[in-house]
MDTraj code that builds the backbone (N, CA, C; nanometers):
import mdtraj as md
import numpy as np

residues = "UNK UNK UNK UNK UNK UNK UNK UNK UNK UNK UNK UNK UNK UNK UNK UNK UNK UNK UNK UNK UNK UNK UNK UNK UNK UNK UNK UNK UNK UNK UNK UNK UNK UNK UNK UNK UNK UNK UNK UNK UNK UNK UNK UNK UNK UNK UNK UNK UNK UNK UNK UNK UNK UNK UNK UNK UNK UNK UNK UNK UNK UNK UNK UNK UNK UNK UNK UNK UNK UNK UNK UNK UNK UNK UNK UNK UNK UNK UNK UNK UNK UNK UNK".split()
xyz = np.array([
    [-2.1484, 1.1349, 0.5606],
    [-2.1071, 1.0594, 0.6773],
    [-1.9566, 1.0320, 0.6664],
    [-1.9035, 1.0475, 0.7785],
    [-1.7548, 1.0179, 0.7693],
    [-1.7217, 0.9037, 0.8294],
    [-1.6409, 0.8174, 0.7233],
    [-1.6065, 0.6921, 0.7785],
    [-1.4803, 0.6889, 0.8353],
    [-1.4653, 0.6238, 0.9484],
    [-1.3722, 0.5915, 1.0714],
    [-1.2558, 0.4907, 1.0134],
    [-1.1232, 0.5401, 1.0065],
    [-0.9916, 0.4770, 0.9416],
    [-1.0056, 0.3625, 1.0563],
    [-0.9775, 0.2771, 0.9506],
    [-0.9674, 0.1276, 1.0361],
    [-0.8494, 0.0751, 0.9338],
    [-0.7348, 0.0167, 0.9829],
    [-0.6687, -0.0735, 0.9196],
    [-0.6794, -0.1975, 0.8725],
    [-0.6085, -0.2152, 0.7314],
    [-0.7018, -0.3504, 0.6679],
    [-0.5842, -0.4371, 0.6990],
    [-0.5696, -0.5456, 0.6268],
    [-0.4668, -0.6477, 0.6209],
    [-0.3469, -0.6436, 0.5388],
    [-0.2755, -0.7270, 0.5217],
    [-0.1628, -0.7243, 0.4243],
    [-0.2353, -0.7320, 0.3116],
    [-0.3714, -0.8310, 0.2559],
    [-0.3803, -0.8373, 0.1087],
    [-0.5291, -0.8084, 0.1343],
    [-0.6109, -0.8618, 0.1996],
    [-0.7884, -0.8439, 0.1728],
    [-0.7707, -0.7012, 0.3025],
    [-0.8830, -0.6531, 0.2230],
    [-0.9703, -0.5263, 0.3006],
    [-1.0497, -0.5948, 0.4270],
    [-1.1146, -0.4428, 0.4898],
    [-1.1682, -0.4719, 0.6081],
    [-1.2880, -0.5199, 0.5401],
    [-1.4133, -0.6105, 0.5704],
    [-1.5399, -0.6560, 0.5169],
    [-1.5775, -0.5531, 0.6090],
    [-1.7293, -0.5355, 0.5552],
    [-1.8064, -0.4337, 0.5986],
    [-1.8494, -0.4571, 0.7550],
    [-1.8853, -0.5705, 0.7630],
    [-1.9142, -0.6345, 0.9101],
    [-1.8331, -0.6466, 1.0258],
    [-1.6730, -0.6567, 0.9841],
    [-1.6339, -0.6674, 1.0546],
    [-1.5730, -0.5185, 1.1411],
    [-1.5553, -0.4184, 1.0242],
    [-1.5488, -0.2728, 1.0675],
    [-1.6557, -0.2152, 1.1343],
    [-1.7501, -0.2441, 1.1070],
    [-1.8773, -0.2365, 1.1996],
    [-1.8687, -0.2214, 1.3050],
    [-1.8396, -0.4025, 1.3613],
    [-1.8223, -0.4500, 1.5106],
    [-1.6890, -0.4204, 1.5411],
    [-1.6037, -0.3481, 1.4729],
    [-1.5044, -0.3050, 1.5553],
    [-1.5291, -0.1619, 1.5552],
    [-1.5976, -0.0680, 1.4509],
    [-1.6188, 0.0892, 1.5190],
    [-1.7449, 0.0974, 1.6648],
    [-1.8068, -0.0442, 1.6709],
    [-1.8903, -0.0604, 1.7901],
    [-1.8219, -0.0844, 1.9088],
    [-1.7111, -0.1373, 1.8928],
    [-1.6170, -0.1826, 2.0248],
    [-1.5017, -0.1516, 2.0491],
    [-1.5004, 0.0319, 2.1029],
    [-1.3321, 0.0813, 2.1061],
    [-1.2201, 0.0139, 2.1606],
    [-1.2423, -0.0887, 2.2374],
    [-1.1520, -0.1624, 2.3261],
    [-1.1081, -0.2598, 2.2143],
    [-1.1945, -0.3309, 2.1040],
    [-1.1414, -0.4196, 2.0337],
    [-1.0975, -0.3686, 1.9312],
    [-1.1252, -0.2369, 1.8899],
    [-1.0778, -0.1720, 1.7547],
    [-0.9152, -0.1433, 1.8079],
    [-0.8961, -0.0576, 1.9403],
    [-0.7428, -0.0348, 1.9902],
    [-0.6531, -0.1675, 2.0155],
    [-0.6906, -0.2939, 2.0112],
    [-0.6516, -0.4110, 1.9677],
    [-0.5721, -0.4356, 1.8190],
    [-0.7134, -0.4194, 1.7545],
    [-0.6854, -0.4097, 1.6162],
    [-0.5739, -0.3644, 1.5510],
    [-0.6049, -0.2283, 1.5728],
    [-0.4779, -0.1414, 1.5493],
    [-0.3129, -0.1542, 1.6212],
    [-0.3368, -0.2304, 1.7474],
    [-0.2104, -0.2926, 1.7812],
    [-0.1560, -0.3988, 1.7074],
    [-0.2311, -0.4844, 1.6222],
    [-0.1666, -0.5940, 1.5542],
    [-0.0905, -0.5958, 1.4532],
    [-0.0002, -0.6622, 1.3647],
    [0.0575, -0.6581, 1.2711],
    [-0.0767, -0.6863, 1.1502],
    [-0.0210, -0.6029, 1.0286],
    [-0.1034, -0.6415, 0.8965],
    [-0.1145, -0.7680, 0.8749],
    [-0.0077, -0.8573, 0.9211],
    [-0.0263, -1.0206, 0.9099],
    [-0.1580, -1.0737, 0.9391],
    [-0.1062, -1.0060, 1.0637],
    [-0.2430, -1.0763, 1.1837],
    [-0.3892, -1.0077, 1.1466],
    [-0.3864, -0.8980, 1.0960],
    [-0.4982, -0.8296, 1.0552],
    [-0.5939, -0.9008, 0.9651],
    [-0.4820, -0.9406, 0.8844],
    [-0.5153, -1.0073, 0.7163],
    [-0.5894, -1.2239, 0.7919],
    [-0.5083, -1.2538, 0.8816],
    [-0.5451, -1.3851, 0.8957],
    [-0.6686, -1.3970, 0.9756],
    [-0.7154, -1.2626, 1.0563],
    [-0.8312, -1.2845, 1.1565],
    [-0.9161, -1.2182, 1.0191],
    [-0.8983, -1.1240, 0.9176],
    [-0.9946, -1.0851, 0.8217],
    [-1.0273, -1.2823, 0.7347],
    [-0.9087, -1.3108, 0.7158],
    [-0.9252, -1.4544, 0.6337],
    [-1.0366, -1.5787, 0.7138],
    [-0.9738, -1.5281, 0.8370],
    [-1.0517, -1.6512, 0.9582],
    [-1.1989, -1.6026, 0.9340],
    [-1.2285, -1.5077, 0.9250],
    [-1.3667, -1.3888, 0.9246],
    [-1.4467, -1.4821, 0.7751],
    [-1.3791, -1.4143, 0.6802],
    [-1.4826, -1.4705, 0.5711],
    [-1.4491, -1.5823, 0.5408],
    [-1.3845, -1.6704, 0.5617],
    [-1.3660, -1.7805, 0.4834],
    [-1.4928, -1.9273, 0.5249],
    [-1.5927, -1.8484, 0.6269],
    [-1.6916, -1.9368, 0.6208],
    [-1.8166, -1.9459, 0.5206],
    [-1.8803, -2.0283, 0.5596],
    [-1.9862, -2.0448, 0.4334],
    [-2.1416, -1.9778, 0.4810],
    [-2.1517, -2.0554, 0.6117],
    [-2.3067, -1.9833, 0.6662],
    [-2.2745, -1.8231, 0.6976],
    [-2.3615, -1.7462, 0.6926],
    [-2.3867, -1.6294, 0.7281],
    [-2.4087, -1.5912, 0.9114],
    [-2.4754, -1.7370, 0.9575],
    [-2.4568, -1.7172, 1.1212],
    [-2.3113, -1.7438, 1.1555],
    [-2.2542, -1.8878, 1.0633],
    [-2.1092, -1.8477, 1.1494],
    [-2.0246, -1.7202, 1.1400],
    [-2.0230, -1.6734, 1.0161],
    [-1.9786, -1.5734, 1.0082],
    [-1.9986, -1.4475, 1.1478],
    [-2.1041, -1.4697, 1.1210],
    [-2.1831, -1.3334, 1.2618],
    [-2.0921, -1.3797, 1.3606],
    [-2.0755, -1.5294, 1.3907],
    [-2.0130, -1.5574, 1.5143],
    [-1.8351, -1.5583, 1.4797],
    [-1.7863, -1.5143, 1.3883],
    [-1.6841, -1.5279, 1.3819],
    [-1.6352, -1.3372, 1.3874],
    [-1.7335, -1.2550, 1.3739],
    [-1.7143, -1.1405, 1.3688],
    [-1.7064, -1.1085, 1.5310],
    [-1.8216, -1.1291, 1.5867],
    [-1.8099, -1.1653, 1.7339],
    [-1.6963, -1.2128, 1.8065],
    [-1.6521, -1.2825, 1.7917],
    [-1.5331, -1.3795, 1.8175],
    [-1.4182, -1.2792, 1.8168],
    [-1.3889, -1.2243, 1.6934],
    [-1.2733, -1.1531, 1.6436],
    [-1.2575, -0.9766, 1.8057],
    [-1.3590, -0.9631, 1.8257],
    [-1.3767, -0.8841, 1.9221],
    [-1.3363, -0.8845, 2.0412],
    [-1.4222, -1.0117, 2.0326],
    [-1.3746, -1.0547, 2.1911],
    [-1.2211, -1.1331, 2.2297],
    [-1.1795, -1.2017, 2.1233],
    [-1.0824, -1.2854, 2.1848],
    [-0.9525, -1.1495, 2.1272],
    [-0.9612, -1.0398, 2.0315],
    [-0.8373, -0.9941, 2.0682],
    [-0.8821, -0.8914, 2.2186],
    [-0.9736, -0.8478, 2.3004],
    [-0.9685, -0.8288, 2.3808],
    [-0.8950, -0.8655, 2.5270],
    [-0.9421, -1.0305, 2.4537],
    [-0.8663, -1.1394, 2.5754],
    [-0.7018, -1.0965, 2.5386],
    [-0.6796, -1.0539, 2.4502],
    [-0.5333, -1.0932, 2.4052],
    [-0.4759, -1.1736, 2.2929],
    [-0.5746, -1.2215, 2.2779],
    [-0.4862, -1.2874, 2.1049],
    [-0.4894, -1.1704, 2.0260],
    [-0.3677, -1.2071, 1.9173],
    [-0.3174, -1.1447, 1.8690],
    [-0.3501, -1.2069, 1.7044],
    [-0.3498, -1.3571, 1.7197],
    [-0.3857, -1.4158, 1.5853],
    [-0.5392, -1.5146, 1.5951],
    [-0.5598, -1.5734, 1.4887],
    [-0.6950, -1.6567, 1.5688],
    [-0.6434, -1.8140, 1.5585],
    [-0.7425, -1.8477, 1.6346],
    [-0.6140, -2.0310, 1.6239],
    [-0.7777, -2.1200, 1.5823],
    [-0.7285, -2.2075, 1.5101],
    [-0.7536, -2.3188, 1.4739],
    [-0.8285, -2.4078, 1.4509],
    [-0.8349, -2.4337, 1.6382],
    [-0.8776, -2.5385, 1.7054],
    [-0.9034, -2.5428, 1.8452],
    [-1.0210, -2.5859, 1.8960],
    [-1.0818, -2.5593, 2.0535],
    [-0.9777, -2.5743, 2.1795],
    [-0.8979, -2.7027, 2.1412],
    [-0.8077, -2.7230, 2.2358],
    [-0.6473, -2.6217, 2.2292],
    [-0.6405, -2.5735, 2.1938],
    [-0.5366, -2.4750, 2.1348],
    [-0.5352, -2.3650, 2.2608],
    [-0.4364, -2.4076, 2.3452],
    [-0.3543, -2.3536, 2.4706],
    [-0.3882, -2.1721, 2.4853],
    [-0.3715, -2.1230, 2.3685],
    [-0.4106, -1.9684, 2.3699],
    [-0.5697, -1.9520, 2.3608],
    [-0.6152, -2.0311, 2.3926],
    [-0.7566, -1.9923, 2.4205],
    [-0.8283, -1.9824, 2.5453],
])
top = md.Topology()
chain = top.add_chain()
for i, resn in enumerate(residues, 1):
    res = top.add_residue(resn, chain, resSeq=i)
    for name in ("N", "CA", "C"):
        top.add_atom(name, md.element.get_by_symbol(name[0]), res)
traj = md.Trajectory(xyz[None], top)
């Protein structure tokens, strides 16, 4: 099986999950690949740095959809203007 080049971050790799849901979603993978390694590395950090396994799911989710919307980094906090 041939695996699909996906770009990782400045320091952590792509997690398995999250390359997943981005070889599932060409619109969010051509996102991806528009971002800086910075930004790569802080939405990979935003990605695992939870503890449950559902948030996670929902943070992989997330990562899809909102660089679709256009973010470029992930923010924070609910009230946070780029959302």
């Amino acid at each position: 099986m041939l695996k699909k080049r996906i770009s990782d971050g400045v320091v952590h790799k792509l997690p398995a999950d999250l390359r997943k849901a981005l070889i599932a979603d060409p619109a969010a993978r051509a996102k991806w690949e528009d971002i800086t390694p910075l930004a790569r590395n802080e939405w990979i950090c935003w990605t695992t740095s939870v503890k449950k396994a559902e948030t996670r799911k929902q943070h992989v989710e997330r990562v899809c959809s909102e660089l679709k919307e256009g973010m470029r980094r992930p923010c924070c906090w609910a009230g946070c203007p780029h959302r």
